[in-house]
N, C-alpha and C positions, 0 to 999 in steps of 0.2 A: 503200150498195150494195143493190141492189133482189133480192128472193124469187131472180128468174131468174137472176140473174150470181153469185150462190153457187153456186146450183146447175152452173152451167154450170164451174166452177173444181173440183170434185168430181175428177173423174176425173183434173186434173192433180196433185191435192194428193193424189190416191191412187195415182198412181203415181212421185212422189217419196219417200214413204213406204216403197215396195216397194224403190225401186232402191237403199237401200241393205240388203238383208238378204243375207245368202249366198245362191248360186246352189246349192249344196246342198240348201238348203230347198225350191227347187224341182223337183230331181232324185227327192228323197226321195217330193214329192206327185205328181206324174207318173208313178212307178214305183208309188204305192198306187191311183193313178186307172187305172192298167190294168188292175192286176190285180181293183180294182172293176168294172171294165167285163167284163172275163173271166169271171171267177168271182159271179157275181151269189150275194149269200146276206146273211148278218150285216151284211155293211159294206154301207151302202145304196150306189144308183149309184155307183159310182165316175166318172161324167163331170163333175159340179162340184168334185171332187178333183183329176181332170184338167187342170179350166181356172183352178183357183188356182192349181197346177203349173206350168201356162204361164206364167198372169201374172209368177209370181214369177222365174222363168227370166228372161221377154222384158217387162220392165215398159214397154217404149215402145210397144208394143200398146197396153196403155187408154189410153195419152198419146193417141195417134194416132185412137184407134177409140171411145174411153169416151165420147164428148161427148153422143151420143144415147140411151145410156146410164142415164148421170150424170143426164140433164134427165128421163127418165121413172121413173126410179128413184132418186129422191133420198135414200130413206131406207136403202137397203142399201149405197150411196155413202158414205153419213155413218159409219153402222154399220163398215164393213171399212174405213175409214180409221183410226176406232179402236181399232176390234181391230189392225191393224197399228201403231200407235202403242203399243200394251200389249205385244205380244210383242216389240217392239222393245225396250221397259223391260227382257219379263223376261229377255231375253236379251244385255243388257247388265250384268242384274246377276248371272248365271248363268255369263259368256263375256266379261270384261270385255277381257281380251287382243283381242277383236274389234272394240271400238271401235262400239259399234252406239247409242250415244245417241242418243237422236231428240230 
């Protein structure tokens, strides 16, 4: 498998990832990205709080929309694929009643 065709499987392998996490998690980030966006101070931007909010809500977004992405950004791709592979751990081991093994 050649540099490019990793790359280009990025944003599906990161939003399979997402799609199994509670949609709470994304309720929770969209409700801190506004009030980021509102009240600017301590909490920087709240717009990339916003759009992990969404992700995590509507994960067939980066399905559909990450390809261009994924290929110009390959290293934040790689990155928040494992960071969501880690929260999925520790919230597994935290919430096991949820079923969230990755």
């Amino acid at each position: 498998m050649s540099r490019i065709e990793k790359r280009a499987g990025l944003h599906q392998e990161l939003a399979h990832q997402v799609e199994g996490l509670p949609r709470d998690i994304g309720a929770i980030l969209i409700g801190l990205g506004a009030v980021g966006v509102a009240i600017p101070g301590p909490i920087p931007s709240g717009t990339p709080i916003l759009v992990m909010g969404l992700i995590a809500t509507f994960p067939q977004l980066i399905a559909r929309m990450g390809g261009p992405f994924a290929r110009r950004f390959p290293k934040l791709f790689r990155f928040l694929v494992d960071f969501i592979a880690r929260l999925r751990i520790d919230l597994a081991r935290r919430y096991p009643e949820y079923g969230l093994a990755a």
